[in-house]
Each structure stands twice: as structure tokens, then as C-alpha cells.
TORKOL-4160 file (C-alpha; in steps of 0.2 Angstrom, whole numbers, padded with zeros to 4 digits, m for minus):
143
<pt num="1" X="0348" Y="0296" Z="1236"/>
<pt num="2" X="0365" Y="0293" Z="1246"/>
<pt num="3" X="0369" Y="0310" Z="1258"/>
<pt num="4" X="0377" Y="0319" Z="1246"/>
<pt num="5" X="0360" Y="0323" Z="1240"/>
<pt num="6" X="0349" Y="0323" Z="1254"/>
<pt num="7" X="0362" Y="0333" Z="1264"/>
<pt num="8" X="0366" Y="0345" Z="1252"/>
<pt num="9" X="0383" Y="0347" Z="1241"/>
<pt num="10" X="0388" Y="0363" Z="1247"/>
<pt num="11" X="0405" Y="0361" Z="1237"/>
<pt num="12" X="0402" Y="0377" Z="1226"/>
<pt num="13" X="0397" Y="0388" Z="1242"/>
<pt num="14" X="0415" Y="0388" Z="1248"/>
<pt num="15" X="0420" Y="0403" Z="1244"/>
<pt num="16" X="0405" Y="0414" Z="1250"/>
<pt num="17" X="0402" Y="0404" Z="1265"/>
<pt num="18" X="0413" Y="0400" Z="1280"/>
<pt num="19" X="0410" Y="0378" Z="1279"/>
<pt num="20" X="0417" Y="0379" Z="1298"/>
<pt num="21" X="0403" Y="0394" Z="1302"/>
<pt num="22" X="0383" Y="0391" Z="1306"/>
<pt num="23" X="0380" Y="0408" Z="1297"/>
<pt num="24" X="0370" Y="0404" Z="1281"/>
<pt num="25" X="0372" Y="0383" Z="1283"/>
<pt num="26" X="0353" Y="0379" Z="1283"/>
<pt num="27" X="0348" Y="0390" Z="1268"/>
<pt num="28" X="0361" Y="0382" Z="1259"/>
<pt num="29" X="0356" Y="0366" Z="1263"/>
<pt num="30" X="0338" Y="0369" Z="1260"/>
<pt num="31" X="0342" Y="0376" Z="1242"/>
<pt num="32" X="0354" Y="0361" Z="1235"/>
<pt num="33" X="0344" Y="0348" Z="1243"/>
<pt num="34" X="0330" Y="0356" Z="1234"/>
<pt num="35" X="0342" Y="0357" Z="1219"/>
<pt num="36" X="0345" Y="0339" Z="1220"/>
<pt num="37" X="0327" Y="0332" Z="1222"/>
<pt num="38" X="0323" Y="0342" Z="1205"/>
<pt num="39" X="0339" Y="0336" Z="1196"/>
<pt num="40" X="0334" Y="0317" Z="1204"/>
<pt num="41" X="0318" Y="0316" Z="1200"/>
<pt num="42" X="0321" Y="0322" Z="1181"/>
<pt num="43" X="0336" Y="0309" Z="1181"/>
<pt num="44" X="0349" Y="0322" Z="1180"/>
<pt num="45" X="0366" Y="0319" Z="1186"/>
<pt num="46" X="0370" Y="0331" Z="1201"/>
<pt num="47" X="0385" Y="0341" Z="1190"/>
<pt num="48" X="0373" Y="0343" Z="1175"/>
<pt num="49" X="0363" Y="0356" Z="1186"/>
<pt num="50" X="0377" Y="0369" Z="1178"/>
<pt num="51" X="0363" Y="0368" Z="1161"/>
<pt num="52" X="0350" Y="0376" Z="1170"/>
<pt num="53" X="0359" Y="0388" Z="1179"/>
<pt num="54" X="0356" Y="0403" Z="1165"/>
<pt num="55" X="0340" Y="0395" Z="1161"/>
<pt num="56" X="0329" Y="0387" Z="1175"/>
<pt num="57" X="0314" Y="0387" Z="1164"/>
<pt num="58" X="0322" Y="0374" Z="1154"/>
<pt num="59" X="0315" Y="0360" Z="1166"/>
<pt num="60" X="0298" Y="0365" Z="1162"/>
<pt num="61" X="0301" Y="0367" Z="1143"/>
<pt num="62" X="0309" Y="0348" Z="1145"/>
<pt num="63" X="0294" Y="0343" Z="1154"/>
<pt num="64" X="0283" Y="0350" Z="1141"/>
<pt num="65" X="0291" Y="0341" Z="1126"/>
<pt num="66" X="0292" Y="0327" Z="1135"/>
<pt num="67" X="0274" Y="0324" Z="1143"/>
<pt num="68" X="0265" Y="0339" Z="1137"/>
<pt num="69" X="0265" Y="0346" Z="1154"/>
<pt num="70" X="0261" Y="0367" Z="1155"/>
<pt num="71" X="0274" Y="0366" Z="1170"/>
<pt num="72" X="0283" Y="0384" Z="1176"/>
<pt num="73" X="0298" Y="0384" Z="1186"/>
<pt num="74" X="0289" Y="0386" Z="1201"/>
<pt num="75" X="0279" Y="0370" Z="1196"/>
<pt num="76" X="0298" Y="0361" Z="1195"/>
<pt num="77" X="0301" Y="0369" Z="1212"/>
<pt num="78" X="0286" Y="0361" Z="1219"/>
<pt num="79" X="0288" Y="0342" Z="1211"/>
<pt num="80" X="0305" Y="0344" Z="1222"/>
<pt num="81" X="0299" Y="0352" Z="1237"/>
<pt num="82" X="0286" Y="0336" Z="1237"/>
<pt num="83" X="0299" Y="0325" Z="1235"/>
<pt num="84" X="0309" Y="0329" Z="1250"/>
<pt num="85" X="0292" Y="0330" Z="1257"/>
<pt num="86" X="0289" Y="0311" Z="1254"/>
<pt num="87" X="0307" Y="0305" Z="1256"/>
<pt num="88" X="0304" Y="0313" Z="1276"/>
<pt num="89" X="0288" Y="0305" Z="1278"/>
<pt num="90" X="0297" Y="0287" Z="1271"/>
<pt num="91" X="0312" Y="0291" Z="1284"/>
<pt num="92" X="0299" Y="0292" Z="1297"/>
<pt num="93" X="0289" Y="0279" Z="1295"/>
<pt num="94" X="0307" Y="0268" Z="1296"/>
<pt num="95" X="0311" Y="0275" Z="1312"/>
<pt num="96" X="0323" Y="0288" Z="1307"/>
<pt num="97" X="0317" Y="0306" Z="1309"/>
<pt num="98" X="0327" Y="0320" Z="1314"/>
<pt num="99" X="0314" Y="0318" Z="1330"/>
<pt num="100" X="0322" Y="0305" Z="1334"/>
<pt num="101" X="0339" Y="0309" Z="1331"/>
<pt num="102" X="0351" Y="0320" Z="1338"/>
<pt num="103" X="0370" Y="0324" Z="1333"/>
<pt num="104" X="0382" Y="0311" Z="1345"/>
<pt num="105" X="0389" Y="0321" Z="1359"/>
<pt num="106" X="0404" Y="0319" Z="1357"/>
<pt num="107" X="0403" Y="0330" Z="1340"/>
<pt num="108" X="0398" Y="0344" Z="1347"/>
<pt num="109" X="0410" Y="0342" Z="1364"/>
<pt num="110" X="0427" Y="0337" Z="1355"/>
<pt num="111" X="0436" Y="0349" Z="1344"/>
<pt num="112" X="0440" Y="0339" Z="1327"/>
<pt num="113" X="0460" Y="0343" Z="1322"/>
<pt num="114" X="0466" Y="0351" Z="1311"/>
<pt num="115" X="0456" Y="0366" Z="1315"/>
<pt num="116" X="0450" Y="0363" Z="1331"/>
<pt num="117" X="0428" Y="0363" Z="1327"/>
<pt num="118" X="0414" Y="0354" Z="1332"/>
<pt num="119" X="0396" Y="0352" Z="1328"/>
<pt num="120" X="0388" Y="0368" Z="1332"/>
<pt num="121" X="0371" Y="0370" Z="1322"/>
<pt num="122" X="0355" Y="0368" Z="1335"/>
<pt num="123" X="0341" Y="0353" Z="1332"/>
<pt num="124" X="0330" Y="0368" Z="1331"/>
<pt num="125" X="0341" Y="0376" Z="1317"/>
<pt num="126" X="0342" Y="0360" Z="1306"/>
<pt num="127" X="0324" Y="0358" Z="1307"/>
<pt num="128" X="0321" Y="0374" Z="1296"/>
<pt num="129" X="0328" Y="0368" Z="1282"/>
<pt num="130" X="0312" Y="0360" Z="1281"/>
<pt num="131" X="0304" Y="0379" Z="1280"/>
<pt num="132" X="0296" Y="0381" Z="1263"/>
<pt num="133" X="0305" Y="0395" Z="1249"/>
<pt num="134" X="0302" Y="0400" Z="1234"/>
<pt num="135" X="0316" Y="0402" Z="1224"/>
<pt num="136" X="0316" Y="0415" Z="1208"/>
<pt num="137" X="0331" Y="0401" Z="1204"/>
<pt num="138" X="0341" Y="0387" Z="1214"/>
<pt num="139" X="0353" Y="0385" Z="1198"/>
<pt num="140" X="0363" Y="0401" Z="1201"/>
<pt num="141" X="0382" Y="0398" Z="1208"/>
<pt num="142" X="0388" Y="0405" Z="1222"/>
<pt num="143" X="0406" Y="0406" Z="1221"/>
């Protein structure tokens, strides 16, 4: 996956949160990069998660025709979860783990123009978009 997945598209959160703010960036990471593992791993484009977003259950119902597989959504949520999971331990095993890395300075100490921001979200912070949730659904849209 290129960073558009594994960062989190966050496109359709514009309008409930402030992209320039750290107020509610990491649980909207957390939930689309969960959105996009599922979506990847079903081989889903990214946009086609609008078809699930009245009916989540659908994933399991396609699993189930597919493979026979009894999957809930939670079920779904997990195979995604693990995939995130596994694409971390690849990362670290290459060398490249948010252990390892920090923002460059110079993010976080030179205002970026037109409107004047820098980096501002903590190592520590970023690190709990790898707390586990359970979503009652990722699908919904937040606009």
C-alpha cells in the first residue's frame, strides 16, 4: 500500500475536523487506515468503501458466498486490524519503525505558508493509532 493508505485518507473528515488541529487526528487515522486494510485485503478500490457504509455486514455476507466463511463484521475488523499488524512487523523487520523514526525538525520548527503550521502531533500520540478499537462501523461518513 502507497501512504495514502497506510496514512489514512482523511479527505471526507474535512468538514468535522480542523486538518490544521491535533484534536481528533489519530482516531481518524486509526479508523481509515483500518478502513483501508479491509477494503485492500478484499481487493476493494479505496472509493468503493461508500457500498458498505449503510451496510457493514456486507463484507461478511461476501466472504460467505465466496469461501463459505461464518465471518461477522467484527470478524472483517479483525482480518484488518492483523493486517496493519503484519504490515508493522514487515516495516520493522526492514528498518523502518516509528521507533526509529522521528518527524524532521525542521517540521515541527518552520511554519509551512500559506497558513503558517507545523507538525505538531507528539511521537507518543502517533503511536496510539496502533491502540486497538472496536468499531459498531468504520463505513460511516463524517462530513
Amino acid at each position: 500500500m502507497g501512504a495514502d493508505h497506510t496514512a489514512g485518507n482523511a479527505l471526507e473528515t474535512a468538514g468535522t475536523v480542523d486538518p490544521l488541529g491535533t484534536l481528533g487526528q489519530v482516531e481518524n487515522s486509526r479508523r481509515l487506515q483500518l478502513r483501508a486494510a479491509i477494503l485492500d485485503s478484499m481487493d476493494y478500490v479505496f472509493s468503493s468503501g461508500l457500498h458498505f457504509v449503510k451496510d457493514p455486514g456486507l463484507f461478511g455476507r461476501m466472504l460467505h458466498a465466496r469461501y463459505g466463511w461464518d465471518w461477522s463484521y467484527q470478524d472483517v475488523q479483525k482480518m484488518g486490524r492483523e493486517c496493519l499488524e503484519d504490515e508493522r512487523k514487515f516495516n520493522e523487520m526492514a528498518g523502518v519503525s516509528e521507533d526509529f523514526f522521528q518527524i524532521p525538525e525542521f517540521m515541527r520548527d518552520e511554519s509551512l505558508p500559506p497558513r503558517n503550521t507545523v507538525f505538531d502531533l507528539s511521537l507518543a500520540k502517533m503511536k496510539e493509532i496502533w491502540i486497538c478499537r472496536h468499531y459498531k462501523t468504520i463505513f460511516e461518513i463524517r462530513i
